[in-house]
N, C-alpha and C positions, 0 to 999 in steps of 0.2 A: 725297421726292427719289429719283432713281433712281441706282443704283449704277454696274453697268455692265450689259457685255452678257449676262452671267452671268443676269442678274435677268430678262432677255429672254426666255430658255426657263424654262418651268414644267416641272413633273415631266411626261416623254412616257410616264409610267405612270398618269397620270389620266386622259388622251383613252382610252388601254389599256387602263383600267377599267373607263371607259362605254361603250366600244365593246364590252366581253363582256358586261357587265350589259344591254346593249340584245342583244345574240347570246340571251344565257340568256332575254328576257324575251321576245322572240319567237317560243323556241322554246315556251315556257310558252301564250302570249296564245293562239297563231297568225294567222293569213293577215289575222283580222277587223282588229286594233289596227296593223299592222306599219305601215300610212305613216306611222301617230301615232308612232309610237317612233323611224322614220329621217328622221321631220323634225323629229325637237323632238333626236336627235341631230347633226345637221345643224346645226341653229340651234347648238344648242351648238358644235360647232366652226368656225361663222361668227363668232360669238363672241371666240374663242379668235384666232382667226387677226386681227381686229379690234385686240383687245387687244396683240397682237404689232405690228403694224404701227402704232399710238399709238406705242409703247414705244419704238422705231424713230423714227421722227418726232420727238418729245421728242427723243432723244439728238443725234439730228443737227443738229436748232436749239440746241442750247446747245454744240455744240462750235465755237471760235471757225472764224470764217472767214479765212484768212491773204490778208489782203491786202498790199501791196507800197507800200511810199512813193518808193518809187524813182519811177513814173512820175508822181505830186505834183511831187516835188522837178525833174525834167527839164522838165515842164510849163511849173510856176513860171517855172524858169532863162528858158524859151521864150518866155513873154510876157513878161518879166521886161526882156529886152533891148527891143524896140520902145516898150513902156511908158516905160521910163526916155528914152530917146531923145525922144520925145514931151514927157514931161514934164519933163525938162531943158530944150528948147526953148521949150515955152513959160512952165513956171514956176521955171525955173532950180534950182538948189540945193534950194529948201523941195519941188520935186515931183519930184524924185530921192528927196529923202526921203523924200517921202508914198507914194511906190511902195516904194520896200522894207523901210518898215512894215507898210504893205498884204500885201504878199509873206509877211514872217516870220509875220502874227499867223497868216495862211488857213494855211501849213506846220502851223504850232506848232497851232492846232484840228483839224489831221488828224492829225498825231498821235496828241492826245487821245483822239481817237474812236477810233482803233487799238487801242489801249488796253482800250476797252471792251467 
């Protein structure tokens, strides 16, 4: 599991590292080995920069998303009136009821999931 964003950055004295030890070994190899050395440098910090963006990624899906019940609950209110109307006319009392059952449980399961 990841920490935070601290855990994000590696030591920026390891890319520092290989970036001289690729300097020193070029100056050593010469001209012949050098794209072998700035592409397997290269790779390595495609890598790197790969591994930072996962890390990124992971953190932002697990940070909840704030969402708002407030427009749930206006929603609800909103059908909430024609529904009852409806259902008062045609099945009087029992479909008044049956609507604001209906109402409270859909509320009461977003909630929940809020939650989660």
């Amino acid at each position: 599991m990841l920490g935070g964003v601290s855990e994000l950055r590696r030591e920026p004295s390891d890319l520092a590292h290989e970036l001289e030890a690729v300097i020193h070994a070029r100056e050593e190899v010469g001209p012949s080995l050098e794209p072998q050395l700035v592409e397997r440098f290269v790779d390595r910090l495609e890598a790197e920069i790969d591994r930072r963006v996962d890390q990124r990624m992971a953190l932002q899906r697990r940070q909840p998303t704030s969402r708002s019940i407030t427009p749930m609950v206006l929603g609800s209110l909103g059908i909430a009136i024609p529904l009852m109307g409806v259902a008062g006319g045609t099945a009087g009392a029992a479909g008044i009821i049956a609507v604001c059952i209906a109402i409270v449980l859909v509320n009461f399961f977003w909630a929940v999931t809020l939650r989660r």
